[in-house]
N, C-alpha and C positions, 0 to 999 in steps of 0.2 A: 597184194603181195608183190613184192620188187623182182624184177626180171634179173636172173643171173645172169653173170658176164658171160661174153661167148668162152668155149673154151681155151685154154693157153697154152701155145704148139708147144711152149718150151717147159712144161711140165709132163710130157710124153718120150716116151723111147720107141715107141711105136704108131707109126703116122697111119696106118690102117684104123687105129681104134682112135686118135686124136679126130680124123676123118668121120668116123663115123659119130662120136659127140659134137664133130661141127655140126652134120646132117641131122641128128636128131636137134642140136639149141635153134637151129636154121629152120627146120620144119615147124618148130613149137612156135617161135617167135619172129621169124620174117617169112612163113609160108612159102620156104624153099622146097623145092621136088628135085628130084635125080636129074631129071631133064636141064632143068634150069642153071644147077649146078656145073652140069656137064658141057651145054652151052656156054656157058661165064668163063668157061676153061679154055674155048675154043675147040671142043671133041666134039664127034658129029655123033657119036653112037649116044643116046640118053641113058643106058644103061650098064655104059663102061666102068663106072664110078660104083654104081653098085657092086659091081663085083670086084671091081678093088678092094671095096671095101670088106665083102664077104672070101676075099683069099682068093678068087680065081684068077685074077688078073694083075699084072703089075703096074707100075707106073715107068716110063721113061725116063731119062737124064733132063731130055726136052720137055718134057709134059709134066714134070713134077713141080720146076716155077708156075707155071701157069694155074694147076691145081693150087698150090699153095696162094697164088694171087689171088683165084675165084674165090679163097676162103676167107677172102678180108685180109690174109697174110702182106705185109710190107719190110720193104728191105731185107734187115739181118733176119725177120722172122721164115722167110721166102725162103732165104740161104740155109737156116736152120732144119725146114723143113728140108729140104732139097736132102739135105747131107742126114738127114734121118730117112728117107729112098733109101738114099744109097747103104746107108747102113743094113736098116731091114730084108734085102733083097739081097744083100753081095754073097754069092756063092764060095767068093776065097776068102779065109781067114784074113789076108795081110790089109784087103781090099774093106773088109769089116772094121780093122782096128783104125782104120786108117777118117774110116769118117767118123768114126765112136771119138778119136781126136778132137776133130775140128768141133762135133759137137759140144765135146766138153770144154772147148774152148769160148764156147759163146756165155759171156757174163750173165745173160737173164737165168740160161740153163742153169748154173753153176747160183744165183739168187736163191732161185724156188727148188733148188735142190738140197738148196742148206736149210732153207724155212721146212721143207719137206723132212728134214730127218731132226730139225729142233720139236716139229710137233708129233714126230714118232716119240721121241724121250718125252713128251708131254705125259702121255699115253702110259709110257713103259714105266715111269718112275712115279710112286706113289707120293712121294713125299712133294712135286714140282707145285699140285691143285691146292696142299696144304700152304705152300710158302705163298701159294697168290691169295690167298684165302687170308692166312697172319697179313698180309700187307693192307686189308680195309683195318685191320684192327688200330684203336688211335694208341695204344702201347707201341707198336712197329718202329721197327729200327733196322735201318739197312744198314746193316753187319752182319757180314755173314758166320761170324762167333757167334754174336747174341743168335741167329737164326739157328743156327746147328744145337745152343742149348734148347732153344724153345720147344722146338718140336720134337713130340713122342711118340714116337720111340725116338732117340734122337737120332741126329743124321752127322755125318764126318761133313768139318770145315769145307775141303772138298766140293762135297754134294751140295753141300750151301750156296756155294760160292757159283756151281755149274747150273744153278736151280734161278739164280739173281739174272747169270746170261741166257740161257734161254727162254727164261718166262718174258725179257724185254727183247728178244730177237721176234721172240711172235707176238708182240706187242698186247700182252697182257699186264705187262706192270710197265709203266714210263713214269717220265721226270714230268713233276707240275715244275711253274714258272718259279718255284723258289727252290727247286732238285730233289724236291721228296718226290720217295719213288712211293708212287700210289695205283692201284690197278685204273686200267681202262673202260672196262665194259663189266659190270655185277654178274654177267652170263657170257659163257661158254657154251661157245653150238659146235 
């Protein structure tokens, strides 16, 4: 079985719980402890982090780079984290919108956030697993007319059309070397 990647800060709004999926992929797979964590951070208490984690304790302005470097975090993913602290924590509304900003201002965020709401419509739209489905077929045809007749119950040009972009934003249907669009992988997990 292949080892999952570690977690990715920038698919979280809340660095408690990104925190506590580092500490859990960290413990499975590089036999990290609280202690160790804590030291990598440069905190002397080994049990600070724990309770970050579990809600009692905050992180600092100072201490949240640091955490975020102990977690394998680099550069913009550090700054990312940082300004998700500050988010989580700010007790004044203006003080909240203000890093909910900058967060959404970081391109990976704004990446896995659009992949993230392509494969909720994956999900929500019945017709999306049908058009990936028509596309092994050797009849296929990328049109999204001919797609909207094909399928039954049928579906508006529209849905067609919206079913073509997101099944290749989640990279279930792409271009072979001559631009037939043909799916990727026979299985969805």
């Amino acid at each position: 079985m292949a080892r999952p990647d570690r977690p990715d800060v920038f698919a979280y709004l809340d660095y408690r719980a990104f925190l506590r999926d580092h500490y859990a992929w960290g413990k499975t797979y590089r036999n990290l402890s609280h202690r160790g964590l804590s030291r990598r951070a440069g905190i002397k208490s080994p049990s600070f982090l724990k309770r970050v984690m579990d809600g009692t304790r905050n992180l600092s302005d100072d201490t949240a780079p640091r955490v975020g470097s102990a977690c394998g975090l680099e550069d913009e993913a550090v700054e990312y984290f940082s300004n998700l602290v500050r988010f989580n924590q700010a007790k004044k509304a203006d003080v909240r919108r203000a890093a909910f900003e900058k967060i959404r201002g970081f391109e990976r965020y704004q990446r896995v956030q659009d992949l993230g709401a392509a494969r909720d419509d994956y999900h929500a739209h019945w017709y999306l697993p049908v058009v990936r489905e028509l596309a092994s077929s050797p009849y296929f045809r990328d049109d999204p007319a001919w797609i909207a007749k094909t399928v039954r119950p049928r579906i508006k040009l529209s849905q067609a059309k919206a079913a073509l972009k997101t099944l290749e934003k989640l990279n279930l249907l792409s271009r072979d070397e001559d631009g037939t669009l043909v799916q990727t992988d026979a299985i969805v997990d």
